[in-house]
ChimeraX commands (.cxc) that place a marker at each C-alpha (Angstrom):
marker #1 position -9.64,16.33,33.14 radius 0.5
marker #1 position -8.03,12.89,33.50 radius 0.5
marker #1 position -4.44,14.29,32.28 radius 0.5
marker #1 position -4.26,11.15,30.32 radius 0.5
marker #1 position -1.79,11.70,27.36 radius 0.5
marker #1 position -0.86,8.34,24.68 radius 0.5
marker #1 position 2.40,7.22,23.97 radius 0.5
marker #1 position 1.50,6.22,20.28 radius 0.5
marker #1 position -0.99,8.60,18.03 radius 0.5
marker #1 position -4.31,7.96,17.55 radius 0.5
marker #1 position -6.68,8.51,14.76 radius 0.5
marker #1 position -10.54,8.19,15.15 radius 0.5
marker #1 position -11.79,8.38,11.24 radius 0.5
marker #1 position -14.71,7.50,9.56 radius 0.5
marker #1 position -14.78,6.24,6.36 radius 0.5
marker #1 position -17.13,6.65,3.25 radius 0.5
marker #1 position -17.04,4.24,0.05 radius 0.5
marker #1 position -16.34,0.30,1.44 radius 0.5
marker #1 position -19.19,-1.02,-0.59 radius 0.5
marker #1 position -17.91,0.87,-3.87 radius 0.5
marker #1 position -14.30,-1.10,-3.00 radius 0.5
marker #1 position -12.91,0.43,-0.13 radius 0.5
marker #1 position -11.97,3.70,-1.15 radius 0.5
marker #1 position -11.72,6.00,1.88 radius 0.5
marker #1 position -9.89,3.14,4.37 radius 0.5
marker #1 position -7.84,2.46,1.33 radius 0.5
marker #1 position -6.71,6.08,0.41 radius 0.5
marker #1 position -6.00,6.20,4.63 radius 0.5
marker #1 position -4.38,2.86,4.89 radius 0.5
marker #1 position -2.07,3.80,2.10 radius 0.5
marker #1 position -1.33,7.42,3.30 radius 0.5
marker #1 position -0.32,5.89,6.81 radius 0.5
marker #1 position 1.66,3.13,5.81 radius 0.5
marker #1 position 3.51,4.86,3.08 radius 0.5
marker #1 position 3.70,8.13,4.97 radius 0.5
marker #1 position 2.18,10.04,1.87 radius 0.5
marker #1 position 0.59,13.13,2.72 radius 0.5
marker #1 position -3.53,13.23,2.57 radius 0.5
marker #1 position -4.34,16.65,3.26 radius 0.5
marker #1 position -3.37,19.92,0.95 radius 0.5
marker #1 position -0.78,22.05,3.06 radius 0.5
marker #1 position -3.67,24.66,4.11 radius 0.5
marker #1 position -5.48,21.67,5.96 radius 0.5
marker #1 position -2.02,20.72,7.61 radius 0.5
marker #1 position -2.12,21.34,11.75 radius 0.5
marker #1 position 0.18,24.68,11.82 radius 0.5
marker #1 position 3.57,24.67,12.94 radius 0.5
marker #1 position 4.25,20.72,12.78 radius 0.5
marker #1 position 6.19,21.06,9.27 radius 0.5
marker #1 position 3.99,17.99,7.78 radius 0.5
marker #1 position 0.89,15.74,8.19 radius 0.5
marker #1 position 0.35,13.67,11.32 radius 0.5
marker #1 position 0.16,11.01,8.88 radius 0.5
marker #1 position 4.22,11.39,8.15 radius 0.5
marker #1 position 5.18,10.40,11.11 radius 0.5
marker #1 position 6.37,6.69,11.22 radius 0.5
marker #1 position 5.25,4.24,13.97 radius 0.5
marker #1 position 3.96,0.64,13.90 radius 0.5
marker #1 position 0.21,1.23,13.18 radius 0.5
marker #1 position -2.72,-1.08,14.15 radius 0.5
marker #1 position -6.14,-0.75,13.45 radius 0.5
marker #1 position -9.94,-1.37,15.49 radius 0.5
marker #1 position -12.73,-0.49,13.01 radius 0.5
marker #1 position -16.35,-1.40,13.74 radius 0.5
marker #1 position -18.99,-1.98,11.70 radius 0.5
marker #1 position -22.51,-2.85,12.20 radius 0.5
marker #1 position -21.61,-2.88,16.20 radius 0.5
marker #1 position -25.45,-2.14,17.56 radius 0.5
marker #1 position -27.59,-4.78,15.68 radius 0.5
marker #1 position -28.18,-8.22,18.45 radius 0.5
marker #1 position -29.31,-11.29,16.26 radius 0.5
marker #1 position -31.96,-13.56,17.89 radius 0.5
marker #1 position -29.66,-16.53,16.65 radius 0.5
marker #1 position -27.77,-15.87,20.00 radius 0.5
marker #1 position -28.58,-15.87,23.43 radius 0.5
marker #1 position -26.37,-13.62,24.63 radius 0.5
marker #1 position -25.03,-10.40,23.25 radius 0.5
marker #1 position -21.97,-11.27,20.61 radius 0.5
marker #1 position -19.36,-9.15,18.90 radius 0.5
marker #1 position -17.39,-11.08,16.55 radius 0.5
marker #1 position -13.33,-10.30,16.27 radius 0.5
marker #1 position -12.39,-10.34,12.33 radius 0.5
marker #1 position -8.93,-10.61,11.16 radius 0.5
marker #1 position -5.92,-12.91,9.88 radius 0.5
marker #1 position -4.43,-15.14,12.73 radius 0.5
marker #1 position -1.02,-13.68,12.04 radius 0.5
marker #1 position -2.70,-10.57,13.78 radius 0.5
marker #1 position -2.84,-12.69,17.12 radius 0.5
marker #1 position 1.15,-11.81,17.62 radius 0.5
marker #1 position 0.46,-7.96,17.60 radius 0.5
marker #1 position -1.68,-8.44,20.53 radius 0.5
marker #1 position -4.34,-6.41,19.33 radius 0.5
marker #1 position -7.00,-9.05,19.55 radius 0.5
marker #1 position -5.81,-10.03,23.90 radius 0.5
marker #1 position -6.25,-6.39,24.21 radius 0.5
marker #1 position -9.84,-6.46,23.09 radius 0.5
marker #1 position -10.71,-9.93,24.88 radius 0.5
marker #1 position -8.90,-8.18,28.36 radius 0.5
marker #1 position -10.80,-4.69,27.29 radius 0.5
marker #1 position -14.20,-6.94,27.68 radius 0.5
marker #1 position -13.69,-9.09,30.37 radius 0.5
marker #1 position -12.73,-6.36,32.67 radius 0.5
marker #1 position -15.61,-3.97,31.25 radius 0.5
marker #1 position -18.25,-6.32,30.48 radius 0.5
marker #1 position -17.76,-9.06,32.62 radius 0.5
marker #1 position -19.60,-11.93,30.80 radius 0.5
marker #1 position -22.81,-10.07,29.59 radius 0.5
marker #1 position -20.92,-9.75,26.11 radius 0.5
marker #1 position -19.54,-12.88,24.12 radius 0.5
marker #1 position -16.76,-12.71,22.03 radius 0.5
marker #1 position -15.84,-14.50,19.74 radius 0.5
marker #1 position -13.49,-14.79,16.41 radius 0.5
marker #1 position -12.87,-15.55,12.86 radius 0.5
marker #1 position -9.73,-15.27,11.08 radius 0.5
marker #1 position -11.61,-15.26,7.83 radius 0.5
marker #1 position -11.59,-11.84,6.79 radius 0.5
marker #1 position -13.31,-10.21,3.77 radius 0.5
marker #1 position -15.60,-7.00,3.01 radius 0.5
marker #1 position -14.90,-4.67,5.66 radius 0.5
marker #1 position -12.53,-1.32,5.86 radius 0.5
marker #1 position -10.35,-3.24,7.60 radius 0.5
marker #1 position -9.10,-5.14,4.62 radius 0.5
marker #1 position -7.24,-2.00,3.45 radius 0.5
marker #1 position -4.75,-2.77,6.92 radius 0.5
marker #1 position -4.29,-6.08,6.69 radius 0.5
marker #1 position -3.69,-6.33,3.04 radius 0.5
marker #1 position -0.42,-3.88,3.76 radius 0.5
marker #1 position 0.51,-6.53,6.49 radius 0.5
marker #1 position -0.74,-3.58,9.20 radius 0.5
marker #1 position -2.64,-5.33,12.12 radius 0.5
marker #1 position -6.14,-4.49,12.17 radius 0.5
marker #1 position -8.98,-5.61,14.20 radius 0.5
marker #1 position -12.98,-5.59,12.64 radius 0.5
marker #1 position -15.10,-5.63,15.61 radius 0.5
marker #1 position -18.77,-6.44,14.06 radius 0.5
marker #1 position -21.85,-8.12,15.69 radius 0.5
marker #1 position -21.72,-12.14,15.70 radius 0.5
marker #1 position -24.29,-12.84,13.31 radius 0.5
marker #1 position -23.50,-10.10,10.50 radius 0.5
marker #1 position -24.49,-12.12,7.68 radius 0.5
marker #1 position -28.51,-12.46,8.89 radius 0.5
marker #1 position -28.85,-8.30,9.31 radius 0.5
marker #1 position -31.90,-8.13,7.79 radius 0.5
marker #1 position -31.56,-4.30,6.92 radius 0.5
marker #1 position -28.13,-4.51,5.74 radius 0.5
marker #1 position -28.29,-1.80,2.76 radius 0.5
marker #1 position -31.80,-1.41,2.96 radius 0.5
marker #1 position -33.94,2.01,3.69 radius 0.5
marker #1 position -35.02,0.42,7.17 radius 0.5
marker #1 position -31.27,0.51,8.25 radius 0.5
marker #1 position -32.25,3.31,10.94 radius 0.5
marker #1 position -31.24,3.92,14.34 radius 0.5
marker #1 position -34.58,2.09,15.97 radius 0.5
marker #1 position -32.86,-1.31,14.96 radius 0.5
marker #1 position -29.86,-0.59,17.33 radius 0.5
marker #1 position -29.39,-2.33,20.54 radius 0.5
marker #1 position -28.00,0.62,22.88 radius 0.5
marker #1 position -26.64,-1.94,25.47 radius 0.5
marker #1 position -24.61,-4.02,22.79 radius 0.5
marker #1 position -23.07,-0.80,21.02 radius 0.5
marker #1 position -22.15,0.23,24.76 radius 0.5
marker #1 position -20.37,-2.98,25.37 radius 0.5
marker #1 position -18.23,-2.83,22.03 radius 0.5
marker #1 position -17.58,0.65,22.47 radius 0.5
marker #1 position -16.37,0.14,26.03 radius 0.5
marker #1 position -14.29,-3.06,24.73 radius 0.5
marker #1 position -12.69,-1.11,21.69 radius 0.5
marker #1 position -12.09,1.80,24.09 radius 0.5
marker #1 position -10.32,-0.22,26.50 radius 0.5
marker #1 position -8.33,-2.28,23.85 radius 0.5
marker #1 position -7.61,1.24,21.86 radius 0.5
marker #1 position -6.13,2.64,25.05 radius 0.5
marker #1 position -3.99,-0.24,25.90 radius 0.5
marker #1 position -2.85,0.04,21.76 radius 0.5
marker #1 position -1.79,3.90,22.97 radius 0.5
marker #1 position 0.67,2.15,25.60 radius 0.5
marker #1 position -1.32,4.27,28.65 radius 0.5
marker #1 position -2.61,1.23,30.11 radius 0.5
marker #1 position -0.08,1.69,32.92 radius 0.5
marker #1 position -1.37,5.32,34.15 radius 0.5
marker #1 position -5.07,4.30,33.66 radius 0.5
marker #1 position -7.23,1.15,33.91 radius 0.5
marker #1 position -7.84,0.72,30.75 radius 0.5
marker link #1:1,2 radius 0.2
marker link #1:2,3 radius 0.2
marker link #1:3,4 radius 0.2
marker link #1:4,5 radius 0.2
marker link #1:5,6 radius 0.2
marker link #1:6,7 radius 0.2
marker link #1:7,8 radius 0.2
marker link #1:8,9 radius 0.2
marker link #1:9,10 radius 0.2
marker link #1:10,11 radius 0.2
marker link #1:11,12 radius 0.2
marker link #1:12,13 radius 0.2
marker link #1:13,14 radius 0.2
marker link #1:14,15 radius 0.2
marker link #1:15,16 radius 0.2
marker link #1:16,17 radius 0.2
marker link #1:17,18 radius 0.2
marker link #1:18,19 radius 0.2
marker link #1:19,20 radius 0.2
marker link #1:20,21 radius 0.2
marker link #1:21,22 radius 0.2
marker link #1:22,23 radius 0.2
marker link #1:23,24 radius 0.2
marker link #1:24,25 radius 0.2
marker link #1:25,26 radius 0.2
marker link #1:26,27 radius 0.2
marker link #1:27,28 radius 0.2
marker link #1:28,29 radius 0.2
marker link #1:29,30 radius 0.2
marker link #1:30,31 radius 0.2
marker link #1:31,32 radius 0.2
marker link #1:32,33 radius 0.2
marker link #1:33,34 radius 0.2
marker link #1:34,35 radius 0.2
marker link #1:35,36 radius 0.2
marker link #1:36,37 radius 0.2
marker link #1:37,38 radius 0.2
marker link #1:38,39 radius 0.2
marker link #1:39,40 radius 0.2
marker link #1:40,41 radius 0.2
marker link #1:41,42 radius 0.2
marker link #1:42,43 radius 0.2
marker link #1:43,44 radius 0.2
marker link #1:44,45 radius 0.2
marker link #1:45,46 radius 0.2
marker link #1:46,47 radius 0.2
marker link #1:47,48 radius 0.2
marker link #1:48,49 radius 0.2
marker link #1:49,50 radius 0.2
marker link #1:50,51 radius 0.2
marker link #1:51,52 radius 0.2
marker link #1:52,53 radius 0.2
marker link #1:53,54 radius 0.2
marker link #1:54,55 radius 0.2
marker link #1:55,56 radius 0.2
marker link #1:56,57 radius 0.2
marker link #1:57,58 radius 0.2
marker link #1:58,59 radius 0.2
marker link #1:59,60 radius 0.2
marker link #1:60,61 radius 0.2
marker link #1:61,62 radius 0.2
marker link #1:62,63 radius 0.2
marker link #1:63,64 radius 0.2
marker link #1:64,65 radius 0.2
marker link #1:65,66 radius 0.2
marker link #1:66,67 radius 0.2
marker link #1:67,68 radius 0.2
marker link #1:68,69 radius 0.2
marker link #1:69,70 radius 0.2
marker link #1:70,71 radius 0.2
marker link #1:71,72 radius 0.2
marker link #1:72,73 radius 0.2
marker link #1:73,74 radius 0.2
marker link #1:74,75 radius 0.2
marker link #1:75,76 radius 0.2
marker link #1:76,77 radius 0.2
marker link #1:77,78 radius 0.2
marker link #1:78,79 radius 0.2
marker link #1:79,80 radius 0.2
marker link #1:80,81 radius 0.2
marker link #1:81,82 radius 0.2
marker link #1:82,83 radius 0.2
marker link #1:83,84 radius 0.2
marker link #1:84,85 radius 0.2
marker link #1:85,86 radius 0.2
marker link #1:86,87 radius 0.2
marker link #1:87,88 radius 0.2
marker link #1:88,89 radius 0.2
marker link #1:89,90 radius 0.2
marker link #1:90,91 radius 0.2
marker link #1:91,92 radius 0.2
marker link #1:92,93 radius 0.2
marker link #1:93,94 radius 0.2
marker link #1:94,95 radius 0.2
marker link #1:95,96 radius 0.2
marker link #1:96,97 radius 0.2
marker link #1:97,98 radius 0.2
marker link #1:98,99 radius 0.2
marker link #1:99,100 radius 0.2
marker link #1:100,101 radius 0.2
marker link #1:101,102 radius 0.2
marker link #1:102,103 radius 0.2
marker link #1:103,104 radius 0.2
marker link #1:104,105 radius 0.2
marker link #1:105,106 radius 0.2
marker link #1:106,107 radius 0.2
marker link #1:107,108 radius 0.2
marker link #1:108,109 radius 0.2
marker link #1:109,110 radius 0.2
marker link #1:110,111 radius 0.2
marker link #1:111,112 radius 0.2
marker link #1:112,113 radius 0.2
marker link #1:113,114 radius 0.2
marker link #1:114,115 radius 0.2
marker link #1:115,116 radius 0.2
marker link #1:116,117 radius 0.2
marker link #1:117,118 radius 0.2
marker link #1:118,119 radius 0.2
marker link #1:119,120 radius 0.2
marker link #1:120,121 radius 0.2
marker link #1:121,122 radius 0.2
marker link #1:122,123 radius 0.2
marker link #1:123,124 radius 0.2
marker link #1:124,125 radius 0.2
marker link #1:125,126 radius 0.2
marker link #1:126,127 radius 0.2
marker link #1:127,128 radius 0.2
marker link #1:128,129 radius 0.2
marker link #1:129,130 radius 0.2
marker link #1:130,131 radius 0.2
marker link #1:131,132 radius 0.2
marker link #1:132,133 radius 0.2
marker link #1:133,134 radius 0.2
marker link #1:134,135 radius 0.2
marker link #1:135,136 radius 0.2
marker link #1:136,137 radius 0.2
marker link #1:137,138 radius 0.2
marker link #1:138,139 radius 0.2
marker link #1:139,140 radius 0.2
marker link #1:140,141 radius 0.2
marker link #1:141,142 radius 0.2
marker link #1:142,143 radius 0.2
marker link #1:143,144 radius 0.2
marker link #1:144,145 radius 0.2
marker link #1:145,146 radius 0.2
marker link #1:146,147 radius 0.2
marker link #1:147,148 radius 0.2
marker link #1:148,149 radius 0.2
marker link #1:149,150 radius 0.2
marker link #1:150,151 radius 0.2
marker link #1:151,152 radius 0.2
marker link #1:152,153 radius 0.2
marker link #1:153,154 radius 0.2
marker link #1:154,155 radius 0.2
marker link #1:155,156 radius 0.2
marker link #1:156,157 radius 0.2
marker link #1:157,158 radius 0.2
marker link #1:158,159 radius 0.2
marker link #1:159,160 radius 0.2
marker link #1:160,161 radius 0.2
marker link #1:161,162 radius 0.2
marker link #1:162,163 radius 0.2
marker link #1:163,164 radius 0.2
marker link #1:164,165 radius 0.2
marker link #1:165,166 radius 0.2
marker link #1:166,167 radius 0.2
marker link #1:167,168 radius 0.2
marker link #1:168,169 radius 0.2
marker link #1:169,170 radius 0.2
marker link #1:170,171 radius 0.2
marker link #1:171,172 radius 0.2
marker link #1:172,173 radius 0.2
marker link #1:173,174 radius 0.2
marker link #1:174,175 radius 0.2
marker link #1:175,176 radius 0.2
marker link #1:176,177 radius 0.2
marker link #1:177,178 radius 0.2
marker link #1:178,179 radius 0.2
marker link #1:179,180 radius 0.2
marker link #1:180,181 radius 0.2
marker link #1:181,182 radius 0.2
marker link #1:182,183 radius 0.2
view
């Protein structure tokens, strides 16, 4: 037990519905910024009063998507960083360059765009909520995007590793415990 306890919540979700426009991060995105409540009372954690969701706080987002698929096109591994570059103030994108560097060393190349579009995170930064899409640096040439040979065979273990160990890092340094673990 590593007695490690966040200053700031954190949410782990998975969402259903971006290709039909979004839905799930949407309904989420809204709920949390806006504070309305997602769940009926009966789903509500007892003896808090209200959803987790209610409580206010400066929320940021990491999501991933297509994080295990290495393109030939580079010749090193390569996680792209998504977003606006107003996002570069909320720090969110130094925490996942630090997260790498200290967990990957260079076997993992990072780079960035700050030309959004497509992806659940979308539904944060269009409500001016930081929010970070980690997704693998040659997205557009996934040959089995949406296709029926979209299985777990064309994963690279070793690359989702590295960008699960850099959003972990970044996503505990988010949570303001940095300071009691390395993160």
């Amino acid at each position: 037990d590593a007695k490690v306890s966040p200053k700031k919540n954190v949410y782990f979700v998975a969402f259903a519905a971006e290709e039909s426009g979004l839905l799930g991060s949407d309904v989420f995105a809204n709920a949390i910024k806006t504070g309305t409540p997602l769940m009926r009372p009966e789903c509500m954690a007892k003896g808090v009063g209200s959803s987790f969701l209610e409580r206010s706080g400066k929320h940021q987002a990491i999501i991933m998507d297509e994080v295990g698929w290495k393109s030939g096109v580079f010749p090193n591994a390569t996680v792209n960083l998504e977003t606006y570059d107003w996002v570069q103030d909320s720090g969110e994108l130094e925490h996942l360059a630090q997260s790498s560097r200290l967990h990957n060393g260079k076997a993992l190349n990072v780079t960035r765009s700050f030309h959004p579009f497509g992806s659940d995170h979308m539904s944060w930064l269009s409500r001016q909520m930081p929010a970070v899409l980690t997704i693998n640096g040659d997205d557009a040439n996934y040959p089995h995007y949406h296709k029926s040979s979209d299985t777990i065979d064309h994963v690279d273990k070793h690359l989702m590793h590295m960008i699960t160990k850099m959003n972990m890092g970044a996503l505990l340094r988010m949570a303001s415990i940095a300071n009691e673990i390395a993160a």
